[in-house]
DOVEX-928067 format. One record per residue (C-alpha): chain; x, y, z; residue in one letter. Coordinates in steps of 0.1 Angstrom, whole numbers. Example, Ala and Ser with C-alpha at 12.3 -4.5 7.8 and 13.67 -1.06 7.14 Angstrom:
<nodes>
ch/X/Y/Z/aa
A/123/-45/78/a
A/137/-11/71/s
</nodes>
This chain:
<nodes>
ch/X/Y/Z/aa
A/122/133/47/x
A/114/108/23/x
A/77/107/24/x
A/80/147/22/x
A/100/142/-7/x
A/74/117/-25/x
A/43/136/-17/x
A/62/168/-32/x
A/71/149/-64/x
A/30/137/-68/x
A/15/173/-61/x
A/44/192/-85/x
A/33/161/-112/x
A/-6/166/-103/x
A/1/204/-113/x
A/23/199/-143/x
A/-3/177/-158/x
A/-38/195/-144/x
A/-47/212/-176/x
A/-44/178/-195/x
A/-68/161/-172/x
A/-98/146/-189/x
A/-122/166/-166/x
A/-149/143/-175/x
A/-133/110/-154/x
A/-155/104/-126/x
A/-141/87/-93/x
A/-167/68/-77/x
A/-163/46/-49/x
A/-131/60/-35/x
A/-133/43/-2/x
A/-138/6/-24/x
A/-105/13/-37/x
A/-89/26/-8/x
A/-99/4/19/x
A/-76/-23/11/x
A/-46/-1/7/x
A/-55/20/39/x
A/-62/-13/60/x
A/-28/-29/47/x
A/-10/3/62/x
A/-22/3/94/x
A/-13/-39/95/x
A/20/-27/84/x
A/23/-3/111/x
A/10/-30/143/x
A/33/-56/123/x
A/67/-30/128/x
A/53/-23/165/x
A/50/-58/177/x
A/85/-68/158/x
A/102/-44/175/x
A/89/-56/210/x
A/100/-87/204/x
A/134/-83/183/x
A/166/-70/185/x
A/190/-61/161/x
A/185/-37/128/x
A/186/-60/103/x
A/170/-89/118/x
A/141/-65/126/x
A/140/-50/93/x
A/139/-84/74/x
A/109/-98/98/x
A/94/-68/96/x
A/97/-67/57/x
A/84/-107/58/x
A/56/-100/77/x
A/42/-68/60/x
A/40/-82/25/x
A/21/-112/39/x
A/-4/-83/57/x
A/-6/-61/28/x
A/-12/-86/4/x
A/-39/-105/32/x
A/-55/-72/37/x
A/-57/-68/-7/x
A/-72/-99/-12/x
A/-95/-93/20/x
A/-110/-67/4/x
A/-113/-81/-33/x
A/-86/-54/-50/x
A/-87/-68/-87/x
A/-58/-68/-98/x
A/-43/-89/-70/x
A/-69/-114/-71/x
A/-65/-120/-108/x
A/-25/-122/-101/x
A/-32/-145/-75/x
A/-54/-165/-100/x
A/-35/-164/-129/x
A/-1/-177/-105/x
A/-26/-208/-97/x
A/-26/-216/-138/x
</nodes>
């Protein structure tokens, strides 16, 4: 329900705000800024699968499984050079 409820929210926003699109903007490279985000999911997803073959209890499970995403996510962002993690990441080493 909730990811109905999120996907709703973006198209009604995409629709309210069409006509005040610059209709100039180009996206190029889609799959360069997606691949990190799409990759991050799916570790996200085998991350919850193995936790909860391993692990009991809701809460325990939920905070592994919490612990261990981020670390994928953010491993599969800086895999794949996203920007504006890396210059996080750099500007956190200052």
């Amino acid at each position: 329900v909730a990811a109905f409820t999120t996907i709703a929210a973006q198209v009604i926003g995409v629709v309210f705000t069409w006509k005040h699109i610059d209709k100039n903007i180009r996206i190029e490279g889609i799959w360069n800024m997606l691949k990190g985000p799409v990759i991050g999911c799916i570790g996200i997803v085998i991350v919850s699968l193995i936790v909860d073959l391993f692990l009991e209890g809701t809460f325990v499970v939920f905070l592994v499984t919490v612990f261990f995403s981020v670390i994928v996510y953010v491993a599969a962002l800086v895999g794949f050079r996203n920007e504006l993690v890396v210059r996080m990441l750099e500007s956190m080493r200052k």
